[in-house]
C-alpha positions as CSV (number, residue, x, y, z in Angstrom):
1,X,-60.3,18.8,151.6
2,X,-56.8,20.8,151.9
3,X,-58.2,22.3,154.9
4,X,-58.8,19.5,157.0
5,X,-55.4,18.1,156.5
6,X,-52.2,19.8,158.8
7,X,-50.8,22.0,156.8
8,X,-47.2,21.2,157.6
9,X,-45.8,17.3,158.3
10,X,-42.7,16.3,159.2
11,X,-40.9,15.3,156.1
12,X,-41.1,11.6,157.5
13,X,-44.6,11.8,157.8
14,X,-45.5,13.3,155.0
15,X,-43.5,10.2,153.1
16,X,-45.2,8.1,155.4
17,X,-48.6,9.5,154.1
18,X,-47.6,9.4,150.8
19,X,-47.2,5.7,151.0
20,X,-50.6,5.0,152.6
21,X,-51.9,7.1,150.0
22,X,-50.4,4.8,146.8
23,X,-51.9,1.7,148.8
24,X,-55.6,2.8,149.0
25,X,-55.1,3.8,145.5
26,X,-54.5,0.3,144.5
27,X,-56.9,-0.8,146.1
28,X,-59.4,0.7,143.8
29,X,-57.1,1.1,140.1
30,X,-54.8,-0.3,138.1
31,X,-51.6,0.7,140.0
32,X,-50.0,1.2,137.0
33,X,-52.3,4.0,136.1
34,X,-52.2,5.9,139.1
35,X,-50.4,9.1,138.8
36,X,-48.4,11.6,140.7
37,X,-51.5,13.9,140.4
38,X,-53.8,11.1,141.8
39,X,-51.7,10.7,144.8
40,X,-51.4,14.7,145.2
41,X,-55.0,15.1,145.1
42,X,-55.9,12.2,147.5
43,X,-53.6,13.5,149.9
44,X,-54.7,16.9,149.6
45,X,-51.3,18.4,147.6
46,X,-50.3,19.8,144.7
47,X,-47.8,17.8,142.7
48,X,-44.9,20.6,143.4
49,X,-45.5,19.5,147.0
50,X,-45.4,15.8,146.6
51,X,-41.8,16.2,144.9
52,X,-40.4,18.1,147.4
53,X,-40.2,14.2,149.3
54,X,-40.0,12.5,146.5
55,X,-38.5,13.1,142.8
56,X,-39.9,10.5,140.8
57,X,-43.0,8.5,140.6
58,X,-40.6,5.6,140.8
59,X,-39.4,6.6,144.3
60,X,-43.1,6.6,145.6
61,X,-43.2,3.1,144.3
62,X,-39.9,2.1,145.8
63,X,-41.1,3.5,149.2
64,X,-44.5,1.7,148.9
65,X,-42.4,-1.8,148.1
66,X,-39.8,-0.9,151.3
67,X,-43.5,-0.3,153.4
68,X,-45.3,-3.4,152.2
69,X,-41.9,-5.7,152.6
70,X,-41.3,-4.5,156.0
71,X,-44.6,-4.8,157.4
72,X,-45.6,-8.2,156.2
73,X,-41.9,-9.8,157.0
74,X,-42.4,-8.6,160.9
75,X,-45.8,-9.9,160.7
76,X,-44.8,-13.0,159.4
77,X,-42.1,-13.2,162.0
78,X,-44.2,-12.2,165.0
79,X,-46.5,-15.5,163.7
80,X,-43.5,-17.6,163.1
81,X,-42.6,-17.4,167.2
82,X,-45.3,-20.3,167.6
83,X,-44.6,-23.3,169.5
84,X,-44.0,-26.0,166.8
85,X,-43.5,-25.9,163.0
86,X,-47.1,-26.7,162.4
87,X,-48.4,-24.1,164.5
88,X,-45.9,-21.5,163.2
89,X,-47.1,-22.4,159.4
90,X,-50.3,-21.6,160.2
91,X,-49.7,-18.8,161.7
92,X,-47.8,-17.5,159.4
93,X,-50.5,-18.3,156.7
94,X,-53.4,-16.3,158.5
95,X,-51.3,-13.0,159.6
96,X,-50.5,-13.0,155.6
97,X,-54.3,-13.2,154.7
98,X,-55.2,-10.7,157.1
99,X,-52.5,-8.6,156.1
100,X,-53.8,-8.5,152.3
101,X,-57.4,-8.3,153.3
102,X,-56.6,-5.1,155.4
103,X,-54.6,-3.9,152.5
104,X,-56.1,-5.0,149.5
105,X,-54.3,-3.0,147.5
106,X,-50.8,-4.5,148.2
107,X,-51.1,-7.7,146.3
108,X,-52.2,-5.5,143.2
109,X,-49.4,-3.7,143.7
110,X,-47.1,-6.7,143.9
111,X,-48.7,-8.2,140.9
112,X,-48.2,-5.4,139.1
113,X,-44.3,-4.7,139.7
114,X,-43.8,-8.3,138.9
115,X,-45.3,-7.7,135.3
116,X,-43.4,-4.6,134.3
117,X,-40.8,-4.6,131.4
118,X,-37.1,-4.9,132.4
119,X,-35.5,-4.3,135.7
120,X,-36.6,-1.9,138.5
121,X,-35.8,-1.3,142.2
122,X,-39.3,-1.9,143.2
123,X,-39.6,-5.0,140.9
124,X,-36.3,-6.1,142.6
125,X,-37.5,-5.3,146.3
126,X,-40.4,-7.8,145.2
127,X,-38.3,-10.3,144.4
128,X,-36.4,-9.9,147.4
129,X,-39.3,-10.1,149.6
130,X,-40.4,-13.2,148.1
131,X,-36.8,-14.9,148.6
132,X,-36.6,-13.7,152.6
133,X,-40.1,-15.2,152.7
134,X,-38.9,-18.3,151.4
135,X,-36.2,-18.3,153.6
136,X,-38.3,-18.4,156.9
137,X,-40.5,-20.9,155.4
138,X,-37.6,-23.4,154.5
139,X,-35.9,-22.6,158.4
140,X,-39.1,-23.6,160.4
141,X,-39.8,-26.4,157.9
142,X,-36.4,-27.9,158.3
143,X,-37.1,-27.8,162.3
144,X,-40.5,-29.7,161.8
145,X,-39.0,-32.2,159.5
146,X,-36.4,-33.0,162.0
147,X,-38.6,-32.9,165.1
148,X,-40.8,-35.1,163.2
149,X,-44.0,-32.9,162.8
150,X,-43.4,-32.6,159.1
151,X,-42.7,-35.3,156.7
152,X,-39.3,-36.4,157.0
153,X,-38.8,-36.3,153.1
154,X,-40.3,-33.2,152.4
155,X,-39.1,-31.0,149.8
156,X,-39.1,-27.5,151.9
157,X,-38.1,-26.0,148.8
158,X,-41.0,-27.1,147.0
159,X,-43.3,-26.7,149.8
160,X,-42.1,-23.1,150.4
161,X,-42.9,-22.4,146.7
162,X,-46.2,-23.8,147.6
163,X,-47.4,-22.4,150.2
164,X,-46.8,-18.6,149.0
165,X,-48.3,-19.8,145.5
166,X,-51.5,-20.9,147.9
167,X,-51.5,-17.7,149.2
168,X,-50.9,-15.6,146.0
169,X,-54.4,-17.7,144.2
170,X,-56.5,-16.9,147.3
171,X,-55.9,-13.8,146.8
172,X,-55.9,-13.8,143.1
173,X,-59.6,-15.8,143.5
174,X,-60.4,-13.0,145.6
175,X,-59.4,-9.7,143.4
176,X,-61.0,-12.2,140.5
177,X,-64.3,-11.8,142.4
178,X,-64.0,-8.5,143.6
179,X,-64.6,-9.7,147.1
180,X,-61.4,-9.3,149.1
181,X,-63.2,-10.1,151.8
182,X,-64.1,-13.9,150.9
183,X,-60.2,-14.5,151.9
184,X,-60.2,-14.8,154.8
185,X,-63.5,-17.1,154.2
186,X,-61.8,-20.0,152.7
187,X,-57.7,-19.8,154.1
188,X,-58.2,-22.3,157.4
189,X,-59.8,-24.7,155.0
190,X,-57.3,-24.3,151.9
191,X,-54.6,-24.1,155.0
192,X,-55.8,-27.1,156.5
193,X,-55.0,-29.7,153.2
194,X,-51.9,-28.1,152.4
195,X,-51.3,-29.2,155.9
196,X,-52.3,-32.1,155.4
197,X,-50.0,-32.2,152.2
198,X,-46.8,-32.2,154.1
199,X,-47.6,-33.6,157.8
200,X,-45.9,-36.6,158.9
201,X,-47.3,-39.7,157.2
């Protein structure tokens, strides 16, 4: 296995694997439970070599919570370019479901930071994901609200809370079964009443 892997990355690559590495693996543990060795062996390493990019099991996690926000904020915002609020939303809501269901093992990962004891920099890059999230939301359903697509007295804080808190039980449905697939099954129709929900009357 060693073998078929080069045996020297770039130090950015080599993070960058590590990362990929920790999300596959929650895709098919407990995140909490997987261990420096587990991520070492997937990628082929010994645990000596893994620390050389990172010194704590902690800063793998951090990493994996800087990847995941990232990539799912410029996905979101590629989506949010659509011509009106209501085409935006849904946009927004799809490239999020198709995000998860190509990483399934992100959303365990998210729940799982969320539920740890005390305060962590990965817990706290959660958070702040979910507040930047919020913040596009609210922005584009201001601008519907105002160009009349939306309901004029729509709580956009509410309504953010909401829609992320749709997304978040999909999902949760979805691990429940043990068929991440069936997401992307049921969002257009789940999408289509909370559309409903806060449309213009």
């Amino acid at each position: 296995m060693v073998n078929e892997r080069p045996p020297h990355l770039p130090a950015d690559e080599r993070r960058a694997a590590t990362v990929q590495a920790v999300v596959d693996l929650a895709a098919e543990q407990n995140p909490a439970e997987i261990t420096t060795a587990a991520i070492a062996d997937r990628m082929g390493l010994t645990q000596g070599a893994l620390f050389r990019h990172f010194p704590t099991k902690d800063a793998i996690l951090e990493a994996a919570m800087s990847w995941v926000s990232e990539r799912l904020l410029a996905r979101i915002d590629e989506a949010a370019a659509a011509a009106s609020a209501g085409a935006a939303l849904e946009a927004m809501f799809m490239a999020h479901i198709d995000f998860v269901a190509k990483h399934p093992g992100v959303p365990r990962m998210l729940f799982g930071e969320l539920q740890r004891p005390g305060e962590t920099l990965a817990k706290r890059m959660v958070q702040t994901l979910i507040r930047r999230y919020e913040q596009r939301l609210r922005r584009i359903m201001e601008a519907g609200k105002e160009q009349g697509e939306l309901d004029a007295g729509l709580d956009v804080d509410a309504a953010a809370v909401l829609f992320i808190g749709t997304i978040q039980g999909l999902v949760m449905q979805s691990l429940l079964a043990g068929k991440v697939s069936r997401i992307r099954r049921h969002a257009p129709a789940v999408f289509a009443i909370y559309r409903r929900g806060i449309g213009a009357p």
